[in-house]
DSSP file (Angstrom, degrees, kcal/mol; ACC not computed):
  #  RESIDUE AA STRUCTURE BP1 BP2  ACC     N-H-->O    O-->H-N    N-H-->O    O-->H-N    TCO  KAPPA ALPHA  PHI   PSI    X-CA   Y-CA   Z-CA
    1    1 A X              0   0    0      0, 0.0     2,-0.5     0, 0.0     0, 0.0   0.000 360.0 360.0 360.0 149.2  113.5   40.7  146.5
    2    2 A X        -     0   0    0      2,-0.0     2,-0.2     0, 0.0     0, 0.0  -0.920 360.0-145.2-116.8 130.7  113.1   43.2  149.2
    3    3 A X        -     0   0    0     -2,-0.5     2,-0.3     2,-0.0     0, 0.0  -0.417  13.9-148.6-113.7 155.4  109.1   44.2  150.0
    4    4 A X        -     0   0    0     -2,-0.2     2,-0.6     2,-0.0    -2,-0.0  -0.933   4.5-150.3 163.9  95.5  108.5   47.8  151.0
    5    5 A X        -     0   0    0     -2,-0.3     2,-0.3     2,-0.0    -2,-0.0  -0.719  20.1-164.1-105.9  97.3  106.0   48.6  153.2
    6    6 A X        -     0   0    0     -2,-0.6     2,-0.3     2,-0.0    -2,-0.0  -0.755   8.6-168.8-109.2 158.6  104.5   52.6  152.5
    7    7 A X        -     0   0    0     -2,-0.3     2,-1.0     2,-0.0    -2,-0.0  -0.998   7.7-160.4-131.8 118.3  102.5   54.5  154.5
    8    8 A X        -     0   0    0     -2,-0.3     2,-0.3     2,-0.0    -2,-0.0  -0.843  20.8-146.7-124.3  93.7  100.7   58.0  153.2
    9    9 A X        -     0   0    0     -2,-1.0     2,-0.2    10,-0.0    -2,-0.0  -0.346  14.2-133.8 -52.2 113.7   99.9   59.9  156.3
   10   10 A X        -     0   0    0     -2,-0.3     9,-1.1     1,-0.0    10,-0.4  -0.739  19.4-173.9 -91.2 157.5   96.3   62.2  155.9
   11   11 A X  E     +A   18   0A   0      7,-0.2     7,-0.2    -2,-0.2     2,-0.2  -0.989   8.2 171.0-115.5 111.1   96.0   65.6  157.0
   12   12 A X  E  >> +A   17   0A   0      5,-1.7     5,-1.4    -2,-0.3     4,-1.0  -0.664  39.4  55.9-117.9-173.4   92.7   67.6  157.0
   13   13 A X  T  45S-     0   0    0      3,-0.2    -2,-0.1    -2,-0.2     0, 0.0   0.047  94.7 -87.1  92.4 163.5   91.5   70.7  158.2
   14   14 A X  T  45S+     0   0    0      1,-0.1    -1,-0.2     2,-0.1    -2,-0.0   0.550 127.3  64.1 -89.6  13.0   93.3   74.3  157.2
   15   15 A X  T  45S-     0   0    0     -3,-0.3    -2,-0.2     3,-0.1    -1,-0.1   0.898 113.4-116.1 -85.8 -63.4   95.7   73.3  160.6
   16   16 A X  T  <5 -     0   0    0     -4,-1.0     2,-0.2     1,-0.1    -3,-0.2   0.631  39.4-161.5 105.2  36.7   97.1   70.3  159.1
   17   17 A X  E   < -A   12   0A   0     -5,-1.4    -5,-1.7     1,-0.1    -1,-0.1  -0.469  18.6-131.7 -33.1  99.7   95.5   67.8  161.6
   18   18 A X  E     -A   11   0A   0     -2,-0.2    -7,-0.2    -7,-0.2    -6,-0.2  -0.067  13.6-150.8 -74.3-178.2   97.2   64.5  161.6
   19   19 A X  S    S+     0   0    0     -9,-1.1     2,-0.2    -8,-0.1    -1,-0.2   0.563  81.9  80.4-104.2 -31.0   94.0   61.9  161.3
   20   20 A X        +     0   0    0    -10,-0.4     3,-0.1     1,-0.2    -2,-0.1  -0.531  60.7 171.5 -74.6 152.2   96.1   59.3  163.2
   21   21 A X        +     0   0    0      1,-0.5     2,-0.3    -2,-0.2    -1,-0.2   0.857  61.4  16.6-102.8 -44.3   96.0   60.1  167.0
   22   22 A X        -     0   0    0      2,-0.0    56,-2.1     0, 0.0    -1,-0.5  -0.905  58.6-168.7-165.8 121.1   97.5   57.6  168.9
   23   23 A X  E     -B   77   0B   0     -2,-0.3     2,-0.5    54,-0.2    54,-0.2  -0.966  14.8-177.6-104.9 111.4  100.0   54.7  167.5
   24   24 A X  E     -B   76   0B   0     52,-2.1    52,-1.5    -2,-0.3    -2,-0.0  -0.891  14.6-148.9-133.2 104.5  100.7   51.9  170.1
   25   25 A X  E     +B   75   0B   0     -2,-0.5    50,-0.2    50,-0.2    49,-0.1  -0.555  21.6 168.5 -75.7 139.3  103.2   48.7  169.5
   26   26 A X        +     0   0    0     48,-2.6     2,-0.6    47,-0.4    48,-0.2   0.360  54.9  61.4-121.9  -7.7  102.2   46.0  171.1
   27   27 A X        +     0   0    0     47,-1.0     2,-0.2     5,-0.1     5,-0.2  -0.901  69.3 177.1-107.4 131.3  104.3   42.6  169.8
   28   28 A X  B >   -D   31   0C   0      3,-4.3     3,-2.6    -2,-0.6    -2,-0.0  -0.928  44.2-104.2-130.7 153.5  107.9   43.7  170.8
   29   29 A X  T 3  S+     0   0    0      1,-0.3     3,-0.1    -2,-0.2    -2,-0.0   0.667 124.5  47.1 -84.0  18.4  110.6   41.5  170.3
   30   30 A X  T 3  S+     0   0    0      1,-0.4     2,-0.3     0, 0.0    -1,-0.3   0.441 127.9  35.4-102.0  -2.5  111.0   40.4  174.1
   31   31 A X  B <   -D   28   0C   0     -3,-2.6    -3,-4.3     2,-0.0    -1,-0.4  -0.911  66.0-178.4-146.2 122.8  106.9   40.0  173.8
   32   32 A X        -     0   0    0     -2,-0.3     2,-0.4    -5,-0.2    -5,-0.1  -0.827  14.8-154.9-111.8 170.1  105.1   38.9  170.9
   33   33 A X        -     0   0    0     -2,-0.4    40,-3.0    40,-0.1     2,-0.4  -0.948  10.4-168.8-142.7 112.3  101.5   38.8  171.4
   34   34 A X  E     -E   72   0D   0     -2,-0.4     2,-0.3    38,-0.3    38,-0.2  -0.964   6.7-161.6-133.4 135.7   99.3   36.6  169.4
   35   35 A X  E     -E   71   0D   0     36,-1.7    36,-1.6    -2,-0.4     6,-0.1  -0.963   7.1-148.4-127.8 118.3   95.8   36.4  169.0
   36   36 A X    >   -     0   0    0     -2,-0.3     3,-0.8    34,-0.2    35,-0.1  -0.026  44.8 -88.4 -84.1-172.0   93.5   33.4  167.6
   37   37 A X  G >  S+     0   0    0      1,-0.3     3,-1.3     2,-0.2    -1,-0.1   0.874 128.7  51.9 -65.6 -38.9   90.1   34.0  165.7
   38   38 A X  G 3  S+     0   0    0      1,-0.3    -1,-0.3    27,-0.0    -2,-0.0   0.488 111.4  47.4 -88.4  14.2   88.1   34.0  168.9
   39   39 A X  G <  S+     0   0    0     -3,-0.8    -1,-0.3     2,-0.0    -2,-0.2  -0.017  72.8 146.3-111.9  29.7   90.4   36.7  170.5
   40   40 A X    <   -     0   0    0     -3,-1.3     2,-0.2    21,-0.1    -3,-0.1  -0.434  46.1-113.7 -73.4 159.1   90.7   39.1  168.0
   41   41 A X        -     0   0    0     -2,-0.1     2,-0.4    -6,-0.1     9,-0.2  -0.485  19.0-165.3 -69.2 135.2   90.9   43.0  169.2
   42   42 A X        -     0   0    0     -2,-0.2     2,-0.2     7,-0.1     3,-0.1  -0.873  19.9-143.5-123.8 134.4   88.5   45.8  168.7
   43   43 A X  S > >S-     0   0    0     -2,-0.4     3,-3.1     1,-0.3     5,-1.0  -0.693  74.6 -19.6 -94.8 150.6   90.1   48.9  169.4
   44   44 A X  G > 5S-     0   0    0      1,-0.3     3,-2.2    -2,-0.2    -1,-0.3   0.488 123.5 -53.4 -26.7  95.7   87.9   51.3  171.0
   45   45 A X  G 3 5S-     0   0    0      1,-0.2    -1,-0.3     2,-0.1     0, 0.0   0.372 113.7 -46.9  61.3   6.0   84.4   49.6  170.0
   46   46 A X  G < 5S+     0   0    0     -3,-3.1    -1,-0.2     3,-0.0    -2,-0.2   0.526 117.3  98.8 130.6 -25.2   85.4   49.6  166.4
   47   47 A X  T < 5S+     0   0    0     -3,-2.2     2,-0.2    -4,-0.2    -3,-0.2   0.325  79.3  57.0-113.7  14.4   86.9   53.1  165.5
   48   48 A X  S   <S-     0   0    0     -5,-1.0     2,-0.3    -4,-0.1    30,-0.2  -0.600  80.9-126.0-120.2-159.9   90.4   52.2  165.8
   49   49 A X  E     -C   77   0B   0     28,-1.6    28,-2.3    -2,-0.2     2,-0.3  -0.953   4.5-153.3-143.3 134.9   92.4   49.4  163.9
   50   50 A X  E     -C   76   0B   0     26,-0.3    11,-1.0    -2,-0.3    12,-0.4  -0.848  21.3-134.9-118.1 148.8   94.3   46.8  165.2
   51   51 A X  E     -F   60   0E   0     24,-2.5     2,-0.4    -2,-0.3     9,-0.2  -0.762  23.0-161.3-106.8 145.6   97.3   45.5  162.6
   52   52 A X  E     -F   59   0E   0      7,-3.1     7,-1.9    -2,-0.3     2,-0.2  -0.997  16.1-151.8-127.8 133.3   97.7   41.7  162.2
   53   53 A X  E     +F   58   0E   0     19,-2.0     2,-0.3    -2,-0.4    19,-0.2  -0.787  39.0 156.4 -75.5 137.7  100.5   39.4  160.9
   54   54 A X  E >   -F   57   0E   0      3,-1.3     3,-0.6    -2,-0.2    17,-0.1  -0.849  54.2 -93.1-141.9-143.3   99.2   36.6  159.7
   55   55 A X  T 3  S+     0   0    0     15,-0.5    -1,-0.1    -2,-0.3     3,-0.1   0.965 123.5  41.6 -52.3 -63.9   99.5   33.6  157.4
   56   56 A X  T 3  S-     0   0    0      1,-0.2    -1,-0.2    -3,-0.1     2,-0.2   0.122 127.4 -99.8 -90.2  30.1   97.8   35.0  154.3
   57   57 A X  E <   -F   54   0E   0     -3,-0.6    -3,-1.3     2,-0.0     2,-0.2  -0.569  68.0  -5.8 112.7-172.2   99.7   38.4  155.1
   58   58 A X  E    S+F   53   0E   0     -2,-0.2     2,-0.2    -5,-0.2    -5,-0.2  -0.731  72.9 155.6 -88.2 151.4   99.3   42.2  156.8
   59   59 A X  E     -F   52   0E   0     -7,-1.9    -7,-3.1    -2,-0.2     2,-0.3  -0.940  44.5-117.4-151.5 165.4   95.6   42.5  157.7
   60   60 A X  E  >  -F   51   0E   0     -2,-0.2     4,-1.6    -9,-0.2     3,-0.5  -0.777  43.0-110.7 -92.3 157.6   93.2   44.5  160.3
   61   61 A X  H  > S+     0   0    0    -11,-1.0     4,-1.2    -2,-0.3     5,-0.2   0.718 117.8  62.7 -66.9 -32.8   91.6   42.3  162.5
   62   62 A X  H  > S+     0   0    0    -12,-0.4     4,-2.5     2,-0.1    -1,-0.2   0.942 105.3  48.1 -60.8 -29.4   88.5   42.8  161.2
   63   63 A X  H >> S+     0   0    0     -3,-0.5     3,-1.6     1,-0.2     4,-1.1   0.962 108.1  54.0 -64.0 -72.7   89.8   41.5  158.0
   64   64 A X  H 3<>S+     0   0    0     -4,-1.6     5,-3.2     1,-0.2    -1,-0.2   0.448 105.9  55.2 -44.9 -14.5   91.2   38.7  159.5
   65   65 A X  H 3<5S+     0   0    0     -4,-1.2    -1,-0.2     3,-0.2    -2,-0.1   0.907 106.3  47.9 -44.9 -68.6   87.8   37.8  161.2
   66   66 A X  H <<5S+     0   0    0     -4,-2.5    -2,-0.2    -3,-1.6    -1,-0.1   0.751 114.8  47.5 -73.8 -21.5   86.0   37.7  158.5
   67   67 A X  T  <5S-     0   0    0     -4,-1.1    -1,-0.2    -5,-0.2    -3,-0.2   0.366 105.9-123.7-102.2   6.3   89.1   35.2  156.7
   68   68 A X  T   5 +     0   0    0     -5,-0.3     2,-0.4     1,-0.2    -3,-0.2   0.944  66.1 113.4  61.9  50.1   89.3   33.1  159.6
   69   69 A X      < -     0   0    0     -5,-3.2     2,-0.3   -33,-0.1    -1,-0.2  -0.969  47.5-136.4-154.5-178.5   92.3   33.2  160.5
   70   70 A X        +     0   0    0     -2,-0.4   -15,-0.5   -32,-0.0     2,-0.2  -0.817  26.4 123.3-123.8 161.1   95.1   34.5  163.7
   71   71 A X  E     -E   35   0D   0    -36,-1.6   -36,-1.7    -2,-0.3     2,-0.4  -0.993  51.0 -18.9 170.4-156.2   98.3   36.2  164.4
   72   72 A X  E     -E   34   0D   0     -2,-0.2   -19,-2.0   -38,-0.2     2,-1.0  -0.517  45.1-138.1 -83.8 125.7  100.5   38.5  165.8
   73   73 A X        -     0   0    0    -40,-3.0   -47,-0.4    -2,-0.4   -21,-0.2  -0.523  25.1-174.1 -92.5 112.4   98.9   41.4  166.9
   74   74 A X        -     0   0    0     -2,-1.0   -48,-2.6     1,-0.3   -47,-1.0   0.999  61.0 -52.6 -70.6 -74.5  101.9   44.5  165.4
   75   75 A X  E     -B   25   0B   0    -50,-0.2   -24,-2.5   -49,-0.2     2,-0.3  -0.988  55.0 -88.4-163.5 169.4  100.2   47.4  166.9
   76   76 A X  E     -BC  24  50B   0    -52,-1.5   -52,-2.1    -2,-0.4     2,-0.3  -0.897  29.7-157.2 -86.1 120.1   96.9   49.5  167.4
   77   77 A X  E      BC  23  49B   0    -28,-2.3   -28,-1.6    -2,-0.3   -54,-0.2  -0.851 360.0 360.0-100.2 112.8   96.0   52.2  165.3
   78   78 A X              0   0    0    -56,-2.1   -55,-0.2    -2,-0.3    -1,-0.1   0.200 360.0 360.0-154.7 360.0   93.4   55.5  166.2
């Protein structure tokens, strides 16, 4: 079966403001970049999101803190 990954962008404001600012891949496939439990990422102090591959699935690195586990860090989110 083929898994389908959706994403439902917010908008506020009467402008139509995206909420994301900034998307930044960082595992490319000439570089993957992988990060154990004691190197996970905070993005700016906390108010962005870092995406993780891991074992048990996609996770933010804070999830993945707290579930003890590492992986490849897919990109940064603010």
């Amino acid at each position: 079966p083929k898994r389908t990954l959706r994403v439902y962008l917010k908008y506020g404001g009467p402008n139509k403001i995206p909420a994301i600012d900034r998307l930044d891949r960082i595992s490319r496939p000439g570089r993957r970049a992988y990060a154990g439990l004691d190197r996970m990422p905070r993005v700016l102090n906390g108010l962005g999101r870092a995406i993780i591959s891991t074992s048990k699935g996609l996770m933010t690195a804070q999830r993945a803190r707290k579930e003890h586990v590492g992986g490849e860090i897919l990109c940064y989110v603010w």
